[in-house]
PyMOL commands that place a pseudoatom at each C-alpha (Angstrom):
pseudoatom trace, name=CA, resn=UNK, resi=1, chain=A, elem=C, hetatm=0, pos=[-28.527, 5.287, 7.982]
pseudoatom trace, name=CA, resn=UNK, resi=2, chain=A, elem=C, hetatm=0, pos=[-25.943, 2.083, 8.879]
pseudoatom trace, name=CA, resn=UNK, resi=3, chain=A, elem=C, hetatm=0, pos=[-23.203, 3.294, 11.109]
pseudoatom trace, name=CA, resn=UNK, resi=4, chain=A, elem=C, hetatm=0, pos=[-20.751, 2.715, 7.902]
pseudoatom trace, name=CA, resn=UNK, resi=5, chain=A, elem=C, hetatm=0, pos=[-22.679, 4.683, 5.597]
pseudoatom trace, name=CA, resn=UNK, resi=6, chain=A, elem=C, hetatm=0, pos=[-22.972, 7.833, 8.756]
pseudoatom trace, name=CA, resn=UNK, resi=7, chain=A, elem=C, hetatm=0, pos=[-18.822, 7.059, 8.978]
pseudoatom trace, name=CA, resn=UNK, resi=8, chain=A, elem=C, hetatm=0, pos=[-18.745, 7.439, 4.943]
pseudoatom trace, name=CA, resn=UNK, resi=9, chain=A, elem=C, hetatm=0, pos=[-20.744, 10.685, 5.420]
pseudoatom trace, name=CA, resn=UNK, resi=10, chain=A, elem=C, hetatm=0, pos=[-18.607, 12.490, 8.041]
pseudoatom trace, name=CA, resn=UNK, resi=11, chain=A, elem=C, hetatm=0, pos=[-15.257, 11.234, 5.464]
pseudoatom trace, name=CA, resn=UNK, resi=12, chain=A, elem=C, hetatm=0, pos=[-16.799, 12.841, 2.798]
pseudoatom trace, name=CA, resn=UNK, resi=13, chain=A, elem=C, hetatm=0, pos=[-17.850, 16.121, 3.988]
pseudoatom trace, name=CA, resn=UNK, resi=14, chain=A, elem=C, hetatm=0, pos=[-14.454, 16.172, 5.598]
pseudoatom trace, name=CA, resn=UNK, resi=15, chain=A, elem=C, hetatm=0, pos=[-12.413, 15.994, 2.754]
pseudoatom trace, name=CA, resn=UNK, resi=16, chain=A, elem=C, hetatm=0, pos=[-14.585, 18.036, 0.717]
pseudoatom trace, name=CA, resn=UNK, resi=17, chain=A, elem=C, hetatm=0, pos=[-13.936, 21.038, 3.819]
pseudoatom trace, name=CA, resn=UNK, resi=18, chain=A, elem=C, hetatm=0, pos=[-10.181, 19.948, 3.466]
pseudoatom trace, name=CA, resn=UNK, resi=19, chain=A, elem=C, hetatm=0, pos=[-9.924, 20.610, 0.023]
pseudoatom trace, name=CA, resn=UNK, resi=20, chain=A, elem=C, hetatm=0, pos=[-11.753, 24.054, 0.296]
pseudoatom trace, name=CA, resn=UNK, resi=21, chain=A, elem=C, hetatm=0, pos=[-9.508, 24.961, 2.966]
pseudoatom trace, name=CA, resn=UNK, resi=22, chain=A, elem=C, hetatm=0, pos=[-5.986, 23.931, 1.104]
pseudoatom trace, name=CA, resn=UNK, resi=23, chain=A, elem=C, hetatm=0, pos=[-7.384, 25.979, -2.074]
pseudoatom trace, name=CA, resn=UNK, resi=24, chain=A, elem=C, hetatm=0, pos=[-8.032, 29.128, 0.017]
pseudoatom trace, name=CA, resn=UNK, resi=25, chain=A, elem=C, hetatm=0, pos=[-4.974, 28.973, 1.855]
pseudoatom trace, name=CA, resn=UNK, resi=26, chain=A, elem=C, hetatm=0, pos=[-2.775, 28.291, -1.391]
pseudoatom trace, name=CA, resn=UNK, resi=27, chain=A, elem=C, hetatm=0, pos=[-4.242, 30.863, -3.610]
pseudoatom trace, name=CA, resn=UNK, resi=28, chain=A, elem=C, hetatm=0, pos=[-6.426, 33.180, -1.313]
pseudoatom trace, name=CA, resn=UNK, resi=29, chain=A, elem=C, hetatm=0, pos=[-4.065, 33.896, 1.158]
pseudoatom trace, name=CA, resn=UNK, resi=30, chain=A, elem=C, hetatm=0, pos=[-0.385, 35.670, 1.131]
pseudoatom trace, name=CA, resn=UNK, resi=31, chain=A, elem=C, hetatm=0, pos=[2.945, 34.547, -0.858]
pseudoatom trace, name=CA, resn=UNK, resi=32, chain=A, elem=C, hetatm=0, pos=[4.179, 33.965, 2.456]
pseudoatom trace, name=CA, resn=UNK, resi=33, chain=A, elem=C, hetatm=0, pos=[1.122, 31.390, 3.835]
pseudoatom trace, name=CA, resn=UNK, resi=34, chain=A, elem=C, hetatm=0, pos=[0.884, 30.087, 0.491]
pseudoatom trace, name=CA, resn=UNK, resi=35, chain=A, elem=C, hetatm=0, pos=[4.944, 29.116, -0.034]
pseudoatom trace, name=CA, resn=UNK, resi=36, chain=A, elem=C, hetatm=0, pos=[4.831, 27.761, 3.810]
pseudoatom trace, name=CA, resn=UNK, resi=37, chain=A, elem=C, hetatm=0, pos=[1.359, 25.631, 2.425]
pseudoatom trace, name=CA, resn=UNK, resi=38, chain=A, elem=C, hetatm=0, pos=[3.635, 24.001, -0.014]
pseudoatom trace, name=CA, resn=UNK, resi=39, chain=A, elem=C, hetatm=0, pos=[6.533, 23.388, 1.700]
pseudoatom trace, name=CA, resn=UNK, resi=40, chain=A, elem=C, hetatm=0, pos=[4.576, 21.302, 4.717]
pseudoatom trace, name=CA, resn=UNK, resi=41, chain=A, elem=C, hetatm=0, pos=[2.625, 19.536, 1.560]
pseudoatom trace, name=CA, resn=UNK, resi=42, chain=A, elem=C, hetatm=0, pos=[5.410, 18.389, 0.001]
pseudoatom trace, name=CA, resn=UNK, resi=43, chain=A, elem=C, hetatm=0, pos=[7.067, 17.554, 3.066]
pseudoatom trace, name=CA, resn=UNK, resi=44, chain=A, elem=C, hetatm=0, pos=[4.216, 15.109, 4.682]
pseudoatom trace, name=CA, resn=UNK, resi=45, chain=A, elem=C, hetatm=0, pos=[4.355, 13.888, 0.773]
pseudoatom trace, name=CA, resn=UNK, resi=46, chain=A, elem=C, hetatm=0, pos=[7.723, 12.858, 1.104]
pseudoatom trace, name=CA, resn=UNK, resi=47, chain=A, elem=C, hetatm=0, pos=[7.840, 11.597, 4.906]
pseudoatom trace, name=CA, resn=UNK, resi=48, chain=A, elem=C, hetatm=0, pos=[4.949, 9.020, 3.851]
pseudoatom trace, name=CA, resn=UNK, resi=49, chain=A, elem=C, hetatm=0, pos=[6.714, 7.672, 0.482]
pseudoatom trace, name=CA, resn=UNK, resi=50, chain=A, elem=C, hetatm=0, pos=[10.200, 7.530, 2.565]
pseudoatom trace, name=CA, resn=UNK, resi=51, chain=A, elem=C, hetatm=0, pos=[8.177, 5.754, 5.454]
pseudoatom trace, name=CA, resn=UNK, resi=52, chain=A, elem=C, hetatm=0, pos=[6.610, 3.264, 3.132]
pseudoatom trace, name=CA, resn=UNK, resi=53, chain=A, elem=C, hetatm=0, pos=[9.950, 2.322, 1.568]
pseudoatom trace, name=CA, resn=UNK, resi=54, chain=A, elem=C, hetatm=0, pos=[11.396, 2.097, 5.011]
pseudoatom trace, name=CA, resn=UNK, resi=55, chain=A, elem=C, hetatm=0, pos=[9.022, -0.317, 5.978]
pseudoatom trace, name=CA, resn=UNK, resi=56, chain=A, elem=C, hetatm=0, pos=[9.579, -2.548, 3.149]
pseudoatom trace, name=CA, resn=UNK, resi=57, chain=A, elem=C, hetatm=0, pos=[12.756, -2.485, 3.595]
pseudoatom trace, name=CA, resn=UNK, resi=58, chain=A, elem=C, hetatm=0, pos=[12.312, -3.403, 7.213]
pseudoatom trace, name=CA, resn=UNK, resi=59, chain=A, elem=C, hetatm=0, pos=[10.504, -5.897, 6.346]
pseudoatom trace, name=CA, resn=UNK, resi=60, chain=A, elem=C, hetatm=0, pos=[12.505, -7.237, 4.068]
pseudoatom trace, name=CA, resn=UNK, resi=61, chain=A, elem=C, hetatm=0, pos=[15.908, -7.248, 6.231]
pseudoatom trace, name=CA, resn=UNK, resi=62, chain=A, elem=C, hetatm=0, pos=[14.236, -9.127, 8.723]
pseudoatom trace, name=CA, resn=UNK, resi=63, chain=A, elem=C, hetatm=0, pos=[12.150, -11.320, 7.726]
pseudoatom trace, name=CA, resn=UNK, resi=64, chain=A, elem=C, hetatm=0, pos=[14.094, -14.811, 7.216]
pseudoatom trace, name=CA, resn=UNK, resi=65, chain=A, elem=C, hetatm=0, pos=[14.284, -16.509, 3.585]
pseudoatom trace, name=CA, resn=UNK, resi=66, chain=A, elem=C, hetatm=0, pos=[11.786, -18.992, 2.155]
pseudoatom trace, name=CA, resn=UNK, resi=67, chain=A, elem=C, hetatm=0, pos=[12.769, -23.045, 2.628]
pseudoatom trace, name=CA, resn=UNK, resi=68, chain=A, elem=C, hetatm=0, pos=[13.905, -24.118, -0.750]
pseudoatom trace, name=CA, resn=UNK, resi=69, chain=A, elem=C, hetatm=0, pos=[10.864, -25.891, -2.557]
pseudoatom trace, name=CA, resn=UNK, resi=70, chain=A, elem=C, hetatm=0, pos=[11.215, -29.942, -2.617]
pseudoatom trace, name=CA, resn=UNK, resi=71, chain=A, elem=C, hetatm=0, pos=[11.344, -30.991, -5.805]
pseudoatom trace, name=CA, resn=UNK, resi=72, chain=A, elem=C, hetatm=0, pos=[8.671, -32.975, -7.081]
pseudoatom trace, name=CA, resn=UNK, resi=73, chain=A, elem=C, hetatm=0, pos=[8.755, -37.006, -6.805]
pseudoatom trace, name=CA, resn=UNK, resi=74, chain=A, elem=C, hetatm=0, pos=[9.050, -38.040, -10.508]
pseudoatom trace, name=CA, resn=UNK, resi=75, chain=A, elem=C, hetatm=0, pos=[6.738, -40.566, -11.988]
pseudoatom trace, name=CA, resn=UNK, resi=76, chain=A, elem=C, hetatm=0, pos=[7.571, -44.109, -12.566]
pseudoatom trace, name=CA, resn=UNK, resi=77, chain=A, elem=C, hetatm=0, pos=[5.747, -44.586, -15.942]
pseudoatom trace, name=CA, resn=UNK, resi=78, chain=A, elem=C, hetatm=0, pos=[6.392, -42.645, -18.920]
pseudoatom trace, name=CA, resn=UNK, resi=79, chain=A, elem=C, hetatm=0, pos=[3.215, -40.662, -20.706]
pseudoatom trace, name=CA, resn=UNK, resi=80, chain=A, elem=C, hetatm=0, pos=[1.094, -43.379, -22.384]
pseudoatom trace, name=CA, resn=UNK, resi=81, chain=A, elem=C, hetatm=0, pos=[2.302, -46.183, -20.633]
pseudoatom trace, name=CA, resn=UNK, resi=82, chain=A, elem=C, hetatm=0, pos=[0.346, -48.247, -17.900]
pseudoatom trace, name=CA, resn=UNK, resi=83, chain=A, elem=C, hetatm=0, pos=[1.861, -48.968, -14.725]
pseudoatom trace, name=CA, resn=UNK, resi=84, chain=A, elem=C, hetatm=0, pos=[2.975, -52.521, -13.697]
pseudoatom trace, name=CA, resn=UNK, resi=85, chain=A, elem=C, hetatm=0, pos=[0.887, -54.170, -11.132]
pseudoatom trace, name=CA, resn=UNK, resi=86, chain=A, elem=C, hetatm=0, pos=[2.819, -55.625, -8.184]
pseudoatom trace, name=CA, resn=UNK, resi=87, chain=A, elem=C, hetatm=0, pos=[2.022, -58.702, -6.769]
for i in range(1, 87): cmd.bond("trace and resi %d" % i, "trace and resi %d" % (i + 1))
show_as sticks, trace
zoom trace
């Protein structure tokens, strides 16, 4: 088994143990547990959206403005028409 695939492994298992152990605590356990289960869920939930918009904001504040865009040279023919030669 590659290294990755071992890594992939241990991921899975682990979030399959994760998800067993949320359940049971949320609907196995007291009111009490189960209300406090919630609370820190929806809390972490929040912290990472509020984080993620922080950042981008951040990111945004600081990071200086694009150089305006040169405009392009225009051509000296018109469609259709051949160029002059110089001589």
């Amino acid at each position: 088994m590659e290294k990755d695939q071992a890594i992939g492994a241990i991921i899975l298992i682990a979030s399959i143990l994760g998800i067993i152990i949320y359940g049971w605590l949320l609907f196995f356990f007291g009111a009490q547990i189960s209300l406090l289960v919630l609370q820190i869920t929806v809390f972490i939930a929040m912290v990472a959206i509020l984080a993620i918009l922080a950042w981008i904001g951040w990111t945004m504040a600081t990071t200086p403005p694009p150089k305006p865009i040169e405009p392009e040279l225009t051509p000296t023919t018109t469609p259709g028409q051949m160029p002059k030669e110089e001589k």
